[in-house]
N, C-alpha and C positions, 0 to 999 in steps of 0.2 A: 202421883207425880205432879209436883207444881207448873202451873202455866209460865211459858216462858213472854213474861209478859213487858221485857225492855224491846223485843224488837220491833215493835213496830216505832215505837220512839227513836228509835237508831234511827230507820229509815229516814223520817220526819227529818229530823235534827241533821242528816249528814246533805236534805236536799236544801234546806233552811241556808246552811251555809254557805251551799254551791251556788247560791240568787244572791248572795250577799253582795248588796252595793251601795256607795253614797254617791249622790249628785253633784257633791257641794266638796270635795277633799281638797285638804289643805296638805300643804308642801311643809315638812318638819323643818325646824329650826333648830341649828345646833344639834349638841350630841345627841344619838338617841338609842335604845336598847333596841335589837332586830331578833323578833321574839323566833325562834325554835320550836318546832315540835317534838315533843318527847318522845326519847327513843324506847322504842318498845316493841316486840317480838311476836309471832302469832304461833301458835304452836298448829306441829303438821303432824298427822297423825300418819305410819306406815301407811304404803301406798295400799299393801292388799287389808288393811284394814277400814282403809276407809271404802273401799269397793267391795266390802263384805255385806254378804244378803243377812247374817246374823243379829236378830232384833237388839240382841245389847250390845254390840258393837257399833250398831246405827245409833241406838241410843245414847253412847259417849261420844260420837261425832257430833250431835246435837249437842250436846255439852259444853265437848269441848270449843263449841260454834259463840256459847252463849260467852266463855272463859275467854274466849279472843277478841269479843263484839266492841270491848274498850278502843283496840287500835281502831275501829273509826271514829275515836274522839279524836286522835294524836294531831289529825289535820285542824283541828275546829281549833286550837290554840294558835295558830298563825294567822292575824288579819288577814283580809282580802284587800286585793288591788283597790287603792281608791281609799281605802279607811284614814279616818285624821289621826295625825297621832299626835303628842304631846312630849316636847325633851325632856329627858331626862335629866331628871332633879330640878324639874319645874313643877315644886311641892309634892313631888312624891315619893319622897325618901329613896332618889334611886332606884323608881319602878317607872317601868316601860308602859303608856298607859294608848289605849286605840279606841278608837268608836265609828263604827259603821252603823248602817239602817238598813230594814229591810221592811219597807212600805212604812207605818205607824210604830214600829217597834226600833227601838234601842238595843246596841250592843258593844258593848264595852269588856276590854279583855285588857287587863292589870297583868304585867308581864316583870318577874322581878330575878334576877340567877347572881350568884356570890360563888363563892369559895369552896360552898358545903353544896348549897341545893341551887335549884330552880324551879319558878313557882310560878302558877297560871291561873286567873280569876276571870270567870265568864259572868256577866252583870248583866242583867236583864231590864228594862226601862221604856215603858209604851205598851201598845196594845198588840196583843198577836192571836189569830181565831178567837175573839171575842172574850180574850181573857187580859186582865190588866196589869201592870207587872210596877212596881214601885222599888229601886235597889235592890231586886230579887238575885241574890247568888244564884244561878244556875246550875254552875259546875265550878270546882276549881281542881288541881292537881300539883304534884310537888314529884321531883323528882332529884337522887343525887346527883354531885357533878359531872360524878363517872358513868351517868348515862344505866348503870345498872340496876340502881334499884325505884321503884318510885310508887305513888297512891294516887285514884283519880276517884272523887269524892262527885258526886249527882245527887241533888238534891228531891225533892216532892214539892210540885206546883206552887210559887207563893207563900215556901215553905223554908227551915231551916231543918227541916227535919230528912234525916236520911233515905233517898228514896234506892241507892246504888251504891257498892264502895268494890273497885280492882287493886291489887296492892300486888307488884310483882317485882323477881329478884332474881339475875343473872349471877349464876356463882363460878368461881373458877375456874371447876373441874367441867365445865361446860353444859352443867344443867341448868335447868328452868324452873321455877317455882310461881305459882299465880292464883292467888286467892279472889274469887268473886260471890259479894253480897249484894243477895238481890232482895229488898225489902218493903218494894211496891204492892205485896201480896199476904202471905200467912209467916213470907221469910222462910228463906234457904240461905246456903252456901255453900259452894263449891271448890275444891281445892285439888290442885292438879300440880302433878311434877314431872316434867319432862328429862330425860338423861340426856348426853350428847351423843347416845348412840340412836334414839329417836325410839328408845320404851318408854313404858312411863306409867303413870297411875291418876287417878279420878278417885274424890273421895266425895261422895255428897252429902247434906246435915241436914235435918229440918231444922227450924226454931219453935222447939216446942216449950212454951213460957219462959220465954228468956233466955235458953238451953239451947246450944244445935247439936241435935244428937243424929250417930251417922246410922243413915239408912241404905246407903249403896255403894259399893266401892268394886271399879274394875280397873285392874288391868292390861298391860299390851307387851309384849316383845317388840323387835327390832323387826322382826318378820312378820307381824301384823298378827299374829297368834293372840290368843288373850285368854283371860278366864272374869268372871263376876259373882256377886254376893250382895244377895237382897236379904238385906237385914229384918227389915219388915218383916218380910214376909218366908224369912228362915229358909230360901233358898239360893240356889251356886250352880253355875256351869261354866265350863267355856266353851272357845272355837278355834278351829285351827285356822 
């Protein structure tokens, strides 16, 4: 089983925000974009399934824990009280742009929505734990206008290279769809569908040379019943 190795960055990054302050903010002029956070879902797993003593039931609660851990970006895209901002279409083709500080470090969020999408760009600029940050993208995300479907892309330290990708999509009949790459380690992926009646399934991959080939898939009834399959390791049960 891969380490689940985003959370403790979650933690970091959601207390990071909550200090966010500038000393020095400036009052906007003229029009300006009032950035949104993306709407997005968290998936709740049957009651008695999640208060199941069954080690693979627990196991897709972690899972499905790691598949939801994006909603605490959805806050991190709306400045904090106090952030500068700059009007719109004061050279930015119509993007929302903000900058706050938190002690030696820069934070700048590019805010831009139309017709089709909405889009959100986390900038990094200054020192933060002893690390130096030069126009580092941190995070950015994009999501439709109807709020249903969207991607939030995380980056690797200093990096353009992929460290995270959530990609999820509300579909008519009232289900859920939500894909999560985690590629801070050997790479996995996880892929999860929730119904409107509240069953649903868990598929997980490895990345074995380029490849996510699936090694586990459970899962649930409405009544919190389930069944699993380790592919690995050629075995299956469930639980009631």
């Amino acid at each position: 089983m891969k380490k689940l190795t985003l959370i403790p960055l979650i933690i970091f990054i959601t207390l990071l925000f909550s200090c966010s302050s500038d000393d020095n903010p400036t009052e906007p002029v003229g029009q300006k974009l009032e950035p949104k956070a993306p709407t997005v879902k968290t998936i709740e797993l049957p009651e008695h399934m999640a208060q199941s003593s069954d080690p693979h039931a627990q196991m897709a609660e972690v899972w499905i824990g790691m598949a939801n851990s994006f909603t605490a970006f959805s806050g991190l895209f709306v400045p904090p009280e106090g952030a500068k901002s700059l009007p719109k279409g004061n050279a930015l083709n119509d993007e929302g742009k903000y900058i706050w500080t938190v002690g030696p470090l820069s934070i700048t969020l590019i805010y831009s929505s139309d017709d089709e999408y909405t889009r959100w760009k986390v900038i990094y600029n200054g020192i933060d734990n002893g690390s130096a940050y030069v126009n580092w993208v941190f995070m950015e995300a994009e999501q439709t206008a109807d709020g249903n479907s969207g991607t939030l892309l995380m980056y690797k330290e200093n990096s353009t290279e992929l460290a995270a990708k959530w990609t999820w999509n509300n579909a008519a009949d009232g289900s859920y769809d939500c894909t999560f790459i985690d590629q801070t380690d050997a790479g996995w992926k996880l892929d999860v569908h929730e119904n409107a009646d509240n069953s649903g399934e868990m598929n997980f991959y490895e990345d074995v040379n380029g490849e996510f080939i699936l090694r586990y898939k459970i899962t649930w009834n409405a009544d919190g019943s389930g069944a699993w399959w380790d592919y690995e390791n050629n075995e299956s049960g469930s639980w009631q």
